[in-house]
KOLDREN-291106 format. One record per residue: x, y, z of N, C-alpha, C in turn; residue in three letters. Coordinates in nm, 2 decimals. Layout:
N
n.xx:n.yy:n.zz:ca.xx:ca.yy:ca.zz:c.xx:c.yy:c.zz:dofi
X:Y:Z:X:Y:Z:X:Y:Z:ala
...
***
This chain:
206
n.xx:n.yy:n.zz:ca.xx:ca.yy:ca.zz:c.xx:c.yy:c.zz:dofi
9.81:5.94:10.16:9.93:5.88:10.09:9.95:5.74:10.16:unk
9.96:5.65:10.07:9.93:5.53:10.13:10.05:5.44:10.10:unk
10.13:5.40:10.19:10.26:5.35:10.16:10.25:5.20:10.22:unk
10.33:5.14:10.16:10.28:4.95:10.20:10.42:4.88:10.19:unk
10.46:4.85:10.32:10.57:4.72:10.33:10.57:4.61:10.35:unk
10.54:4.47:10.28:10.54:4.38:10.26:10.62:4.34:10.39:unk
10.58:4.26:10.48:10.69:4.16:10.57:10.63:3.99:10.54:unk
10.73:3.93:10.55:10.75:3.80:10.56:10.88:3.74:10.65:unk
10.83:3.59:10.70:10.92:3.57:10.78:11.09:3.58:10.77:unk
11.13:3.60:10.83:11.32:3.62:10.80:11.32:3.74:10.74:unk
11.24:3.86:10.78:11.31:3.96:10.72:11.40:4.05:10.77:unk
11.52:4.14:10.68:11.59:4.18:10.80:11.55:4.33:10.85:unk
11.54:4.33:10.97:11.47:4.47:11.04:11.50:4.59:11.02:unk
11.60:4.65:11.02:11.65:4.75:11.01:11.60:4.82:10.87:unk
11.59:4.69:10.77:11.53:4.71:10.63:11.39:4.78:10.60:unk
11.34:4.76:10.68:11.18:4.76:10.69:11.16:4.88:10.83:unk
11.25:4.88:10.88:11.19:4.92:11.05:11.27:5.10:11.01:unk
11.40:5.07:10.95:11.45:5.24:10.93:11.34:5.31:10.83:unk
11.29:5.23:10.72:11.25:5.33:10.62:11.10:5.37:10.68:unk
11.02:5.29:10.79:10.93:5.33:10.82:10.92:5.42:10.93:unk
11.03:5.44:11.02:11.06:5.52:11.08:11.07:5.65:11.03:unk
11.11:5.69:10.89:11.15:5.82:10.86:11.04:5.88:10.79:unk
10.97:5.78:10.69:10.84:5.80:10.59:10.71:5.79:10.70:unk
10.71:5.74:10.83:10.62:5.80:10.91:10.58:5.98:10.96:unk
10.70:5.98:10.90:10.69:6.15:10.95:10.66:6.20:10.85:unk
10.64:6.12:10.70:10.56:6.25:10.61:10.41:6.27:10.59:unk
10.40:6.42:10.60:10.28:6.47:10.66:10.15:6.42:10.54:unk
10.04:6.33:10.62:9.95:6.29:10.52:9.96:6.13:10.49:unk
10.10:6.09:10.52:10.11:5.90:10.50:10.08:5.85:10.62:unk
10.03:5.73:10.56:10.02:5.64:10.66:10.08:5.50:10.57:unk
10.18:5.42:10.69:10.28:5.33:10.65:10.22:5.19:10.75:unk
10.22:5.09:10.65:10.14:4.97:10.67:10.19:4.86:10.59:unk
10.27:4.82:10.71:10.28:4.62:10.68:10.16:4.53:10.60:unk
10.21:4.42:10.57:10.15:4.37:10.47:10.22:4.18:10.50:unk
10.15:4.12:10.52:10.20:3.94:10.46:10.07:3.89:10.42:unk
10.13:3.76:10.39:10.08:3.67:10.31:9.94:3.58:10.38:unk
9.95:3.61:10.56:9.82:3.61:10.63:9.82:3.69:10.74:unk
9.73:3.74:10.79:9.78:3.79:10.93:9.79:3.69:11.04:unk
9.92:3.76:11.15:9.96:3.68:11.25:10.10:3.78:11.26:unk
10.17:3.70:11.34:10.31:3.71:11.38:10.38:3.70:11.28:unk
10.51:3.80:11.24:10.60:3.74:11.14:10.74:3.78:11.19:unk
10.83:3.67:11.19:10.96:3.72:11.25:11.07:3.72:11.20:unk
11.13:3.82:11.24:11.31:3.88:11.18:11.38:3.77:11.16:unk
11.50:3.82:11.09:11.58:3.72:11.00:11.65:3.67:11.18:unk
11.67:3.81:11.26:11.79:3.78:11.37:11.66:3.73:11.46:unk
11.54:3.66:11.49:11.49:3.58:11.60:11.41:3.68:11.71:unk
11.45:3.78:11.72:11.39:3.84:11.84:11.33:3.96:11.81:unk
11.21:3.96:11.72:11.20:4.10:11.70:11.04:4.03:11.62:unk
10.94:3.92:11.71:10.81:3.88:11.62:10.73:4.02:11.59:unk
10.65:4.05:11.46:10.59:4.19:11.43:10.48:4.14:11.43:unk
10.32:4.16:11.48:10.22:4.14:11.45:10.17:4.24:11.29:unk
10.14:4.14:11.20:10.10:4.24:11.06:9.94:4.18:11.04:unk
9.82:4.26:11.03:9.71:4.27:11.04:9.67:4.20:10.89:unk
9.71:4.25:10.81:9.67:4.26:10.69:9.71:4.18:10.60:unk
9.63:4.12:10.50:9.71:4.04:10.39:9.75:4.15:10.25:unk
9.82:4.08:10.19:9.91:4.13:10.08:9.75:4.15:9.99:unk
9.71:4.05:9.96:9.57:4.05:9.89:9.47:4.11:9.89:unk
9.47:4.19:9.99:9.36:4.30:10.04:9.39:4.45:9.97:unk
9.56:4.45:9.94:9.58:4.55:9.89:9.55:4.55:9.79:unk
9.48:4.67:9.68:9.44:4.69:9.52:9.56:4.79:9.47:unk
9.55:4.87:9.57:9.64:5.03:9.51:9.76:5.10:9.65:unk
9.84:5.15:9.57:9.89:5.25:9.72:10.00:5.31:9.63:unk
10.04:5.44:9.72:10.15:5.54:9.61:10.30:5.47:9.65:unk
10.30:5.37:9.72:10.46:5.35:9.76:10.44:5.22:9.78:unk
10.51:5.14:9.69:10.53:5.01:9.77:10.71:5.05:9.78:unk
10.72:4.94:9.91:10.85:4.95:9.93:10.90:4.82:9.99:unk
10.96:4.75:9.92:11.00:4.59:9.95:11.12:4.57:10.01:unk
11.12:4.53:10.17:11.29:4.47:10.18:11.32:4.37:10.20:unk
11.45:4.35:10.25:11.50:4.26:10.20:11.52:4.13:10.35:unk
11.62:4.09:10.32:11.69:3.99:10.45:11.65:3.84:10.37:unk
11.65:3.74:10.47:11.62:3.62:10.43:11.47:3.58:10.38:unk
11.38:3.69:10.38:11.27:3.69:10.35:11.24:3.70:10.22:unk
11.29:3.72:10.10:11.36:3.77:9.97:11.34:3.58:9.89:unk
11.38:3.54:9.96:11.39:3.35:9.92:11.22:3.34:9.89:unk
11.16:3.36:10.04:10.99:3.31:10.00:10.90:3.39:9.88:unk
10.95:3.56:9.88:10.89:3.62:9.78:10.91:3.59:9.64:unk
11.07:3.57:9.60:11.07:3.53:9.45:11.03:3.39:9.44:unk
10.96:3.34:9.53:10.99:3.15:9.50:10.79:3.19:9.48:unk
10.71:3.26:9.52:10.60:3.29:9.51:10.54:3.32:9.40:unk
10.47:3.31:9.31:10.44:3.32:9.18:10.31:3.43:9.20:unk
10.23:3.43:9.32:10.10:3.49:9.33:10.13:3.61:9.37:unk
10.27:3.62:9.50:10.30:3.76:9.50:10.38:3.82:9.43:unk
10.48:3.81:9.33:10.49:3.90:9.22:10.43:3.92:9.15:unk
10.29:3.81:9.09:10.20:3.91:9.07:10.14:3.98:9.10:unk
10.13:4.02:9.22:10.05:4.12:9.30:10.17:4.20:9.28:unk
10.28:4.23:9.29:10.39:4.33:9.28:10.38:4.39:9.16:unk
10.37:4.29:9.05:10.37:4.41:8.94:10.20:4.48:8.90:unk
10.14:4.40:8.96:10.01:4.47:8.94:9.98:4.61:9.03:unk
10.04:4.60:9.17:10.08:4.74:9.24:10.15:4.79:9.16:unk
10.24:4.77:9.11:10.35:4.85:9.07:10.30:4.96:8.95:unk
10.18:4.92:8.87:10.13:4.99:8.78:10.07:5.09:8.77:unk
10.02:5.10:8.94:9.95:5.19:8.98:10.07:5.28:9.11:unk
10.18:5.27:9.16:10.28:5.34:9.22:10.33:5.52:9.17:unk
10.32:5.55:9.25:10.41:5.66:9.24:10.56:5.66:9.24:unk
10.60:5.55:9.37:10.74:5.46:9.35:10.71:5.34:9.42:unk
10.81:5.27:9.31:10.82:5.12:9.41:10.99:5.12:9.41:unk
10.98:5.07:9.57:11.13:5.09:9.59:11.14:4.96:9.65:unk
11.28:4.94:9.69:11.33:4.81:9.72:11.45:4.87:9.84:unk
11.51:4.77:9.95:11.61:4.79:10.05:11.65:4.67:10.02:unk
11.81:4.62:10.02:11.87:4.52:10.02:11.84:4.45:9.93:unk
11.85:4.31:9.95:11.80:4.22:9.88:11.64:4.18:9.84:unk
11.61:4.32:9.88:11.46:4.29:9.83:11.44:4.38:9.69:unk
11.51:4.43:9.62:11.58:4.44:9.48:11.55:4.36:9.41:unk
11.61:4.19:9.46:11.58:4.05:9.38:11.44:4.03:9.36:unk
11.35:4.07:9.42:11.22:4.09:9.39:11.17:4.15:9.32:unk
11.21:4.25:9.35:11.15:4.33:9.21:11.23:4.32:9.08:unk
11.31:4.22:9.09:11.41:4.14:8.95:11.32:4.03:8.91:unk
11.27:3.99:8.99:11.18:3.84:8.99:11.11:3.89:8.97:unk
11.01:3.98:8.96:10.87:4.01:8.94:10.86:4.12:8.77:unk
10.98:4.12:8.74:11.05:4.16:8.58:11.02:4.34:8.58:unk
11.09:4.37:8.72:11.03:4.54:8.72:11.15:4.62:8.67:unk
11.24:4.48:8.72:11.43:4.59:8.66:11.52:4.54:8.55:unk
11.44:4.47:8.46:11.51:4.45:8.31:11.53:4.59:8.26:unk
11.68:4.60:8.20:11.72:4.65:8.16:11.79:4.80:8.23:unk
11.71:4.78:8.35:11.78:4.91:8.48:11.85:4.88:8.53:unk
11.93:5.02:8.58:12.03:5.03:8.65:11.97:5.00:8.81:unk
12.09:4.94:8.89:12.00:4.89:9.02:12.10:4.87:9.11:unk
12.05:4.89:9.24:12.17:4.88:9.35:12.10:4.74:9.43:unk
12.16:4.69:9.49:12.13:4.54:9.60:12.25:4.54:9.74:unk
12.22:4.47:9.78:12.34:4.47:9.92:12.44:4.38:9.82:unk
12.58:4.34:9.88:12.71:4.37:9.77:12.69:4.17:9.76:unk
12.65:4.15:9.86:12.63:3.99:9.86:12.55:3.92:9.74:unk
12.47:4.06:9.68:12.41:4.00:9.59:12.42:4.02:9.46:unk
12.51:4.05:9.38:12.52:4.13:9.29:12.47:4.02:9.18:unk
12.56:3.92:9.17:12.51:3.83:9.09:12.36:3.80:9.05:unk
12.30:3.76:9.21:12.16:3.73:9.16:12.11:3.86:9.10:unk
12.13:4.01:9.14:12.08:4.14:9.08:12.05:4.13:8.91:unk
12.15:4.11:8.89:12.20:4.10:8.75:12.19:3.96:8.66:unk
12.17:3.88:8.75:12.04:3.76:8.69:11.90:3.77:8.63:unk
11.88:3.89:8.64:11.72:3.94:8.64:11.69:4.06:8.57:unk
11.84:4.09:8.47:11.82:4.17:8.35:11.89:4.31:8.43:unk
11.91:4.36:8.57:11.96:4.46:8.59:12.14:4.49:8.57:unk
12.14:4.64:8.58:12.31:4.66:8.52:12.34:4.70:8.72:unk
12.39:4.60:8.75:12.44:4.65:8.93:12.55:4.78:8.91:unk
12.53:4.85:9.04:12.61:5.00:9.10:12.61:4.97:9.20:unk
12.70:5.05:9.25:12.75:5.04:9.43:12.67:5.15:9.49:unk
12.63:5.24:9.43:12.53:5.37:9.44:12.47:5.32:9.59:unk
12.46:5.36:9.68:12.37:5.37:9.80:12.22:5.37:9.72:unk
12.18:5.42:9.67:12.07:5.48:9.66:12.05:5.47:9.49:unk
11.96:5.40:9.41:11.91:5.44:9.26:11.78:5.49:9.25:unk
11.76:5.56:9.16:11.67:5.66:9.12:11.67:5.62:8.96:unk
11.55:5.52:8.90:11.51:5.53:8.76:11.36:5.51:8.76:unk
11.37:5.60:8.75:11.19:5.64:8.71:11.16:5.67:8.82:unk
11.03:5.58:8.84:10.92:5.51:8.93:11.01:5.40:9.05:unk
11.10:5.36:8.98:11.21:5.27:9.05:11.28:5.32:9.14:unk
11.27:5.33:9.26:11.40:5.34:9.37:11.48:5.21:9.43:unk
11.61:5.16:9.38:11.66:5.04:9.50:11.75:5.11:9.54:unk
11.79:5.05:9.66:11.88:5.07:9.77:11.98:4.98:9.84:unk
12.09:5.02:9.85:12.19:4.88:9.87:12.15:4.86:10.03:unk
12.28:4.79:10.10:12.25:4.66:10.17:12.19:4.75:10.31:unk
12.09:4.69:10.36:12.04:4.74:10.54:12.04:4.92:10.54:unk
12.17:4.96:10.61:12.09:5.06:10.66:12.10:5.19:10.53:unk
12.14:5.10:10.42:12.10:5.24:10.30:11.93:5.28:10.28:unk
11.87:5.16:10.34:11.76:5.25:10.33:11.64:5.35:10.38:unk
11.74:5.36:10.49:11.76:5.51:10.58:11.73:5.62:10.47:unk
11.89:5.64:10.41:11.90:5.71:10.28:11.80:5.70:10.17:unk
11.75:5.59:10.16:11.66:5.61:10.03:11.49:5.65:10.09:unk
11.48:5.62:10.22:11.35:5.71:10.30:11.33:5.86:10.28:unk
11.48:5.92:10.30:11.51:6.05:10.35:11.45:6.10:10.19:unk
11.54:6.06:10.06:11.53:6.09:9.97:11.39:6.11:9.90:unk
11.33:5.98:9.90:11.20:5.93:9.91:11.08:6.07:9.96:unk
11.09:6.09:10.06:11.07:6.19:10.13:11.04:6.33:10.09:unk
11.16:6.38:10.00:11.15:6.46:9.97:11.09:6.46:9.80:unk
11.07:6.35:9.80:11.02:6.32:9.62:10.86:6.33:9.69:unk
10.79:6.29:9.77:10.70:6.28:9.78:10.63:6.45:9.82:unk
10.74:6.47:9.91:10.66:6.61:9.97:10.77:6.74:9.91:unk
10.90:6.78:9.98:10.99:6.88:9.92:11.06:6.86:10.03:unk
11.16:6.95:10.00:11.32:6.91:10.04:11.32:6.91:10.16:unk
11.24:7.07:10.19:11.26:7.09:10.37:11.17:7.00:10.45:unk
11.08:6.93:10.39:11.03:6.86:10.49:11.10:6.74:10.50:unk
11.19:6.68:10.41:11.28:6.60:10.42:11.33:6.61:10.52:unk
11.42:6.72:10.49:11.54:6.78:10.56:11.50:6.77:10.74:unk
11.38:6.79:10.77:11.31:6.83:10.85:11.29:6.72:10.95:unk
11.25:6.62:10.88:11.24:6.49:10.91:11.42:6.42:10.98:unk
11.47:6.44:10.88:11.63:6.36:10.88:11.67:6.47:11.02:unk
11.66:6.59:11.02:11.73:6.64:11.16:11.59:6.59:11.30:unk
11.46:6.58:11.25:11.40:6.54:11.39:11.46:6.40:11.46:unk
11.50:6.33:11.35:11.53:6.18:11.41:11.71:6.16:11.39:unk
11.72:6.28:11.35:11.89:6.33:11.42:12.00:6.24:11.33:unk
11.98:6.23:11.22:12.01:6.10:11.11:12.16:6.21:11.06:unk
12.26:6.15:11.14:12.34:6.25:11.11:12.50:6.13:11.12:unk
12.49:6.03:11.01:12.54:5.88:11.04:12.74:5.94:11.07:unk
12.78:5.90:11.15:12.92:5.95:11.18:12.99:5.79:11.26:unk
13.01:5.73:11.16:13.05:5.60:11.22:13.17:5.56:11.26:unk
13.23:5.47:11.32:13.35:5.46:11.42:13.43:5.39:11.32:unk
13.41:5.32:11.20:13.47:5.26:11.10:13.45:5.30:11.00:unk
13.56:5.35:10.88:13.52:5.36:10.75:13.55:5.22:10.67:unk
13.49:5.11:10.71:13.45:4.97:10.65:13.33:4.96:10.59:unk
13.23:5.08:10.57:13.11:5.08:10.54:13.11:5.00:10.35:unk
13.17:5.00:10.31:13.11:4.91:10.15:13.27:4.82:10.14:unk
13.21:4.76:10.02:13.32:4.66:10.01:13.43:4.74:9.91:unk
13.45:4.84:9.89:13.56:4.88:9.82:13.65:4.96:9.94:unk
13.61:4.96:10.05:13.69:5.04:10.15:13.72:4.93:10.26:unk
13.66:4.79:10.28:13.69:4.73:10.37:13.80:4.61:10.34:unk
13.93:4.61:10.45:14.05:4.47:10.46:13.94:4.40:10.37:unk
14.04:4.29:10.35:13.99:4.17:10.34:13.96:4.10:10.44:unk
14.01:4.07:10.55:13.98:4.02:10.68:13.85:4.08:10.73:unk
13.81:4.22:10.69:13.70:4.26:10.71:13.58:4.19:10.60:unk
13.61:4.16:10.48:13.50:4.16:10.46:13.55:4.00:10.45:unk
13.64:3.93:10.51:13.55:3.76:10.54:13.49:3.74:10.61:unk
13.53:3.81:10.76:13.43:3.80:10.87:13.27:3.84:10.83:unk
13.25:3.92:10.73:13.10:3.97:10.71:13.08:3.87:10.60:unk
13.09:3.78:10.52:13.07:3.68:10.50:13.02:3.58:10.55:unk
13.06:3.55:10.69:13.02:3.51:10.77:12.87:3.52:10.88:unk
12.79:3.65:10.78:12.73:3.67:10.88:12.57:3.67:10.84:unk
12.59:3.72:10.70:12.44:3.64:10.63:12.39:3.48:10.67:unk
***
């Protein structure tokens, strides 16, 4: 089982780094970065350079693509040669999913006309520029299509993921080895529960 995440520079980590954390533990995958050359490619936050071996171009086929997001999202839609390569994998996917703003990608690459689709809350507009109906849903499921809202939802859309690939208990299995049991100190988690003072400051931070 061959799963493939695209990094480019500015991407945000957590995006890329949770979902392969959790889809590493399903039995039989193997999970593999991907840019545009090999070398260094570094996080949207500065300190976190990833050596990625492989070019995007080398790939033909794989059962998962999974695209995220961060400031990395600007260079993919602005690329004409890698959304073609996106929707040409995508033809051959079992799922292609998206984390964050890497959604807009697969809006730009014309995979979510007419679907329903989740993005981080910052983006709704551009979502919905690109033919999709936006939800606050953590997690969408249409078809072959999985998106996921903003960073660490796609934890959640791994776990799920997971279990679409293999069955529930190995999910389940997975989610309690790496102890994914989210109990947070704020319930500010989306923008329908957070002050306004809360969500200017997070404004501020894209």
């Amino acid at each position: 089982m061959d799963i493939v995440i695209p990094l480019f520079d500015r991407f945000e980590p957590l995006d890329a780094i949770g979902p392969y954390e959790i889809l590493g533990y399903v039995p039989g995958a193997t999970v593999r970065f991907v840019t545009a050359e090999p070398g260094l490619v570094q996080d949207v936050l500065g300190s976190l350079p990833v050596h990625v071996p492989t070019r995007y171009t080398d790939v033909e086929r794989c059962d998962v693509l999974l695209v995220p997001g961060g400031g990395s999202f600007l260079t993919m839609v602005d690329d004409p040669g890698f959304l073609g390569w996106v929707r040409e994998i995508h033809a051959g996917t079992r799922f292609t999913t998206s984390v964050c703003t890497g959604s807009l990608v697969l809006g730009a690459a014309g995979l979510l006309e007419g679907l329903t689709a989740t993005t981080h809350w910052a983006a709704v507009t551009d979502l919905e520029a690109y033919g999709a109906t936006y939800t606050p849903e953590r997690v969408v499921r249409q078809g072959r299509v999985i998106t996921s809202a903003g960073v660490s939802s796609g934890i959640d859309m791994a776990v799920r993921l997971a279990a679409l690939l293999t069955d529930e208990v190995t999910a389940q299995a997975i989610q309690l080895y790496t102890e994914y049991d989210p109990q947070p100190p704020f319930d500010t988690g989306s923008v329908a529960k957070a002050p306004a003072e809360v969500l200017d400051r997070a404004r501020t931070l894209g």
